[in-house]
N, C-alpha and C positions, 0 to 999 in steps of 0.2 A: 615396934616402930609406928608414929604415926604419924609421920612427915616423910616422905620420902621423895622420890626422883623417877619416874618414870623412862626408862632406856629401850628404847630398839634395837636391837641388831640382828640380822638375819641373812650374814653371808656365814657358807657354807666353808669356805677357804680359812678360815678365821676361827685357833682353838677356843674353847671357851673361856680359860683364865685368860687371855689376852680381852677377850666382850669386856668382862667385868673388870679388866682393870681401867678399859678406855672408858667404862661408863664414870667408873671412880675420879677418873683424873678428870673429865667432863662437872664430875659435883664437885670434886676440889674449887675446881677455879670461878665456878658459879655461887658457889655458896661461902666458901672461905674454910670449911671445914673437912676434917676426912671422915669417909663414910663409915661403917664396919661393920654393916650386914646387907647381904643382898638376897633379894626373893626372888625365885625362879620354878619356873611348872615343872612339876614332877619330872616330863618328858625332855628335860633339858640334860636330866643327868645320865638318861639313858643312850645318848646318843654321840659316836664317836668324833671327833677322837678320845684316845683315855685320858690327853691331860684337862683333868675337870677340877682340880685347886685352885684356886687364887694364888696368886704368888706375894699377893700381901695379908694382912690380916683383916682378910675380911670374912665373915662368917657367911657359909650360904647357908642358904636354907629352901627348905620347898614348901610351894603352897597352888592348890589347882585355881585360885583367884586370880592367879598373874598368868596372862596367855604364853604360849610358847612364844620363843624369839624375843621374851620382852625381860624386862632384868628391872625389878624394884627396888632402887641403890637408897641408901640410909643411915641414920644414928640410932641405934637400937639405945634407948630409954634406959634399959637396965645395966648396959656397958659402960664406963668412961671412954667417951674419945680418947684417946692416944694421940691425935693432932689436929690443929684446928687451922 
């Protein structure tokens, strides 16, 4: 990905497939396209609760460039969208 969306979230109340799908619906309607990979700090998947999927098809992934609490939402290059 080399475009992507910079996301916050960092309430504790709040599973993490729910973060990433509001960061998603957030680039939907900003950008016109759906996302389908999001980058998050290693430390994100360790931390409870267990539901840590997406509940659409979005690919996570990990990487220690993106700080904890933050979600780097996108179109990974090598994927076709699925919707735009």
């Amino acid at each position: 990905m080399n475009i992507g969306m910079l996301w916050f979230d960092n309430d504790p109340k709040t599973d993490f497939s729910i973060k990433i799908e509001r960061a998603a619906s957030y680039y939907r309607e900003k950008y016109g396209k759906k996302p389908n990979v999001c980058f998050v700090h290693p430390s994100m998947l360790q931390l409870p609760p267990a539901d840590k999927s997406p509940r659409s098809d979005i690919e996570v992934r990990t990487t220690k460039s993106v700080l904890p609490n933050h979600f780097w939402i996108g179109i990974n290059g090598t994927v076709s969208p699925s919707g735009t």
